[in-house]
C-alpha positions as CSV (number, residue, x, y, z in Angstrom):
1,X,0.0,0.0,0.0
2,X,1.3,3.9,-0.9
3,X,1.3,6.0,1.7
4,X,1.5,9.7,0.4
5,X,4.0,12.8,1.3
6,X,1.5,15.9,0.8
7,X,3.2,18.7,-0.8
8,X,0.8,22.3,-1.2
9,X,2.5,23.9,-3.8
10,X,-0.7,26.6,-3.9
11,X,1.0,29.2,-2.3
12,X,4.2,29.0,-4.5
13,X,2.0,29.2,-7.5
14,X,-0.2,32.6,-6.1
15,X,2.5,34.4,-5.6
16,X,4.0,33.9,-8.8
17,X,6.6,31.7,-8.1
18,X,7.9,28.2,-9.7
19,X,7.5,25.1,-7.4
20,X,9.1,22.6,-10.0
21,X,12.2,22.3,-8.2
22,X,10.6,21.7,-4.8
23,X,8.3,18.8,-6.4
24,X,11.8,17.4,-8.2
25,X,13.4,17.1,-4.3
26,X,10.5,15.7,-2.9
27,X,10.2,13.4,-4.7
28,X,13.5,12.7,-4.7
29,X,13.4,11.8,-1.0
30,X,10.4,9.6,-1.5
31,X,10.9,6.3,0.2
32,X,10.3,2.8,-1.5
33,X,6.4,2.5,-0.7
34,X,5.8,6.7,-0.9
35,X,3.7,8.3,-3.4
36,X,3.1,12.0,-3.8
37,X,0.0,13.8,-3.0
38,X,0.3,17.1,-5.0
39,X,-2.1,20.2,-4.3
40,X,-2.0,22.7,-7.1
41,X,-4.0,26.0,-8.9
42,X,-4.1,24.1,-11.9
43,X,-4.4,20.7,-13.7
44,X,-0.1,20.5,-14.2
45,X,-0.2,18.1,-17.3
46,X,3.0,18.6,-18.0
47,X,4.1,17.6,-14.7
48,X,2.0,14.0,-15.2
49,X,4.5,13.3,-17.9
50,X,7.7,14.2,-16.3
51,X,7.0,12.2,-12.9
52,X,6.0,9.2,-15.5
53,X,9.3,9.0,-16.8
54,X,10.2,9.2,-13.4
55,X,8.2,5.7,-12.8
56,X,5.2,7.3,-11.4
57,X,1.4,6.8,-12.3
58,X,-1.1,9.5,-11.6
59,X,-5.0,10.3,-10.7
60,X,-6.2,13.7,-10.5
61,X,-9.1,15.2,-9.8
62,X,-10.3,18.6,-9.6
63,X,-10.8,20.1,-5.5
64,X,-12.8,22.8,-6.0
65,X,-11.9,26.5,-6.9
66,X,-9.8,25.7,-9.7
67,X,-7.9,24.1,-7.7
68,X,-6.4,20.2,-8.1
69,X,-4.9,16.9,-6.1
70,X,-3.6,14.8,-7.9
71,X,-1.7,11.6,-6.4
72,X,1.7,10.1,-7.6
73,X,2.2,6.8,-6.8
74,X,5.2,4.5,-7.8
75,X,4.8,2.0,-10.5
76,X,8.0,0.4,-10.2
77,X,8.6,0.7,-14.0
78,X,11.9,1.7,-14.8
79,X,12.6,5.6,-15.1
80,X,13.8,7.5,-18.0
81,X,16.6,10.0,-17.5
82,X,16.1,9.7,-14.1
83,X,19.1,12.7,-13.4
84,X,16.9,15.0,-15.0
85,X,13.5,14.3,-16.5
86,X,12.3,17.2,-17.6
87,X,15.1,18.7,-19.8
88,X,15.5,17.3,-23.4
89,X,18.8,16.2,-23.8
90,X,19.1,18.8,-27.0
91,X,16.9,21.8,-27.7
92,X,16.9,20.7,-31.0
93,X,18.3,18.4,-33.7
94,X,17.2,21.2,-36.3
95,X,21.1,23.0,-37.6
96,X,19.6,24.6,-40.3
97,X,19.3,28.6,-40.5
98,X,15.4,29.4,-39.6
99,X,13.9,32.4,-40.8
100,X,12.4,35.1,-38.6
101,X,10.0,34.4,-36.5
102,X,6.1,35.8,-37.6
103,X,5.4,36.1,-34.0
104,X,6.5,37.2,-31.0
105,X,4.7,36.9,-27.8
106,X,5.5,38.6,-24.4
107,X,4.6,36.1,-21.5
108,X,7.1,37.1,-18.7
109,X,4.5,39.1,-16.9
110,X,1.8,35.7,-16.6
111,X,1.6,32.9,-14.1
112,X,2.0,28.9,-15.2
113,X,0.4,27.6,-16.6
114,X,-0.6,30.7,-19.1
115,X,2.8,31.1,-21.1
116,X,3.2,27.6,-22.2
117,X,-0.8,27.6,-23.2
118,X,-0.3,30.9,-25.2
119,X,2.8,29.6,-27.5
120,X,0.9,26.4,-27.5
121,X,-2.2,28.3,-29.0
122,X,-0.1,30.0,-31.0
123,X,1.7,27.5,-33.1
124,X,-1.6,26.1,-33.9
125,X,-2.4,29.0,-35.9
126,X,1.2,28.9,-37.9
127,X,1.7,27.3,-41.1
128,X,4.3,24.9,-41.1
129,X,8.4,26.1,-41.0
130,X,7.2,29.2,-39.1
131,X,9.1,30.2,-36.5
132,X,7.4,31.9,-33.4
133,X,9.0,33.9,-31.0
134,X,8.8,34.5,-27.2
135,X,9.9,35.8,-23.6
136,X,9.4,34.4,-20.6
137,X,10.5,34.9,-17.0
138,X,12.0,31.5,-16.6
139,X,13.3,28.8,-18.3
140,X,10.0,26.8,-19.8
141,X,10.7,23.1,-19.0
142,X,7.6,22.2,-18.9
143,X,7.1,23.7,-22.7
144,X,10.1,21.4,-24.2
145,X,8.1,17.7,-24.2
146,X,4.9,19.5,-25.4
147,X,7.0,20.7,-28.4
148,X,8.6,17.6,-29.0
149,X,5.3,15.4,-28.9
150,X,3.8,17.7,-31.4
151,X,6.9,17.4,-33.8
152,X,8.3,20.9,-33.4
153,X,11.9,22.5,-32.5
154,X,13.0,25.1,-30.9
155,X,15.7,26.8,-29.7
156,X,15.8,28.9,-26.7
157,X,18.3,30.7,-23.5
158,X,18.3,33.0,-21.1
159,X,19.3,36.8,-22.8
160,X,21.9,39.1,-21.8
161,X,20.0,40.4,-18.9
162,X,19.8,37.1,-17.2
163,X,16.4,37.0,-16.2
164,X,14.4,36.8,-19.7
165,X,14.5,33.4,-21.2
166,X,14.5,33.3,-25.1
167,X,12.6,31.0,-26.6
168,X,12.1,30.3,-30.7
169,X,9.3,27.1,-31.9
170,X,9.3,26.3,-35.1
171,X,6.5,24.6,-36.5
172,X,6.5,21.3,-37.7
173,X,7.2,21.0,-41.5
174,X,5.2,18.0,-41.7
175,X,2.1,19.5,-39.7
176,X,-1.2,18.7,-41.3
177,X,0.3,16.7,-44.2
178,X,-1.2,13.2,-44.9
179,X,-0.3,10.2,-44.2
């Protein structure tokens, strides 16, 4: 039976902050036998697929006010890049010179999960091969294995100032052709 280590990241996540690291070391310091009982502001997809490579299954359920549980337990399947899960090992295989982006978006002033849906949103509406554009307040971790399940690359660092992070999506060329 799982017994679960509760971790309220609510808090984090109202006052604009990023609780990704603090969910990484707990679960790092699960036992054998411990699961995770996350409290959130939001559904974190993402995060259900980076604790999966980490050997964990999930159920979530919405708590009321927007707000979500969801319970990580251990699967004892084997874990994927189990040093670090959520960072591709390369932004992108993709050498070739892109051409400008058609759109740039400005998320650094919005709270998770809203960046990664906008620049999701927005490479729906691109034609394939275009590039997109944007700046966020952190490092988008999250972002990369939505990307890469839908086929696209990007590129992306932190600018100059050290605080913006840089982020370029290029569509998928083979978006929307048949199979």
């Amino acid at each position: 039976m799982t017994t679960f280590v509760e971790l309220d990241v609510r808090p984090i996540l109202r006052a604009g902050g990023e609780p990704f690291e603090q969910i990484l070391n707990t679960v790092n310091a699960l036992k054998p036998g411990e699961g995770l009982r996350l409290l959130a502001t939001f559904k974190p997809t993402p995060l259900l697929h980076v604790l999966g490579s980490k050997g964990f299954t999930h159920e979530a359920k919405e708590i009321g006010g927007g707000d979500w549980e969801v319970q990580f337990s251990p699967s004892g399947a084997p874990a994927t890049n189990a040093a670090n899960p959520a960072k591709p090992a390369t932004a992108t295989a993709d050498d070739s010179v892109w051409p400008e982006p058609v759109q740039h978006l400005d998320n650094r002033d919005l709270d998770p999960p809203e960046p990664m849906v906008r620049i999701m949103a927005a490479t729906e509406s691109l034609a394939p091969g275009e590039v997109l554009s944007a700046f966020l307040c952190r490092e988008p971790i999250f972002l990369f294995p939505e990307l890469a399940k839908r086929g696209h690359s990007w590129r992306g660092g932190f600018e100059s100032d050290g605080t913006t992070y840089k982020v370029l999506v290029r569509v998928n060329p083979t978006k929307g052709a048949s199979a």
